[in-house]
N, C-alpha and C positions, 0 to 999 in steps of 0.2 A: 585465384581460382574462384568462381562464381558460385555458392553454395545456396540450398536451398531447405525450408523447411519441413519435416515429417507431420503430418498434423495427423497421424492417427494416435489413438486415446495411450497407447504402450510407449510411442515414442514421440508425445509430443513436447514440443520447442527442443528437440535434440536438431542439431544441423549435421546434413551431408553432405559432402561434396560428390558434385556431378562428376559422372564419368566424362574421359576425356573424348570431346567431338574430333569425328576425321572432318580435315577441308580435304575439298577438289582435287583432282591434279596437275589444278593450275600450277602451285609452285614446282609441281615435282618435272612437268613437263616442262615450264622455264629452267630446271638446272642443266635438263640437257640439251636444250638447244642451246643455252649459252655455252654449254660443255664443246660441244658440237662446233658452233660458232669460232672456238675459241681453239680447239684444232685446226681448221678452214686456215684462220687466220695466220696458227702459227706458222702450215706447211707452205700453203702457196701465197700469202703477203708476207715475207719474213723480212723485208724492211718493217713492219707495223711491231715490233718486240711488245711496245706500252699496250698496245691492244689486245695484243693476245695475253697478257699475262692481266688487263683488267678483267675482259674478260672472264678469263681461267677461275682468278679469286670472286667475280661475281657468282658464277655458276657453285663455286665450293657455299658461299653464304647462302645462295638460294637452298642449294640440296640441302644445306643442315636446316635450315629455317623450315625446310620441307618435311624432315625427318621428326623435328622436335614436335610439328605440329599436327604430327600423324596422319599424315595425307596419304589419299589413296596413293597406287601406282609409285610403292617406292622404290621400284628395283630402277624408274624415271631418277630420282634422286642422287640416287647409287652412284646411277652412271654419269650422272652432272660429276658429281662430288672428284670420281675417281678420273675423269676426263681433264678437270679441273689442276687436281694434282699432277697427273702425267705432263702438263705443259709446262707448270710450272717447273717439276722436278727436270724436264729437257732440257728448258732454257736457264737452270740453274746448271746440270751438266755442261751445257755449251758455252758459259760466262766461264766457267772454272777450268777450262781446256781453253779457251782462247786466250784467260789472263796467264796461264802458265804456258803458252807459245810466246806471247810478247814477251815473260819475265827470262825465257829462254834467249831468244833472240835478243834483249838488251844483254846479255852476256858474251855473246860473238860480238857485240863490237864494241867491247871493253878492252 
């Protein structure tokens, strides 16, 4: 963190650290379109699995990198972050009902 010096006569060469600056809402508005994107993808391209779930973890990185850096617009962020999650958390349910039909199914024809 960038500090800087006091130079009045009470507190001079003591150092402070600068309050933390907001950026834009550039990153907060890229969490959720990736968020966003990364729904699109998962519902109606569901052959694309690797895309939606890049996706999904891009948009989580954006939103926190958004939130750490205190950007405006962070309910933008939020909604990457939790949109992000929700994909991944789907297409983790849907791996784990699909591997326990197949592990189903190879037991009728045992």
């Amino acid at each position: 963190m960038a500090t800087q010096t006091n130079r009045t006569p009470a507190n001079q060469g003591r150092r402070h650290a600068r309050p933390a600056q907001q950026t834009g809402p550039a990153l907060s508005i890229a969490a959720a379109v990736l968020g966003v994107l990364a729904v699109i993808v998962g519902i109606w391209v569901q052959w694309q699995l690797m895309l939606a779930i890049v996706l999904a973890a891009c948009a989580i990185i954006v939103g926190i990198a958004a939130l750490v850096r205190h950007a405006r617009q962070r309910a933008l962020a939020i909604i990457g972050i939790i949109l992000g999650a929700l994909i991944i958390a789907v297409y983790l349910i849907v791996v784990a009902i699909f591997v326990s039909q197949i592990a189903s199914m190879s037991q009728l024809f045992q």
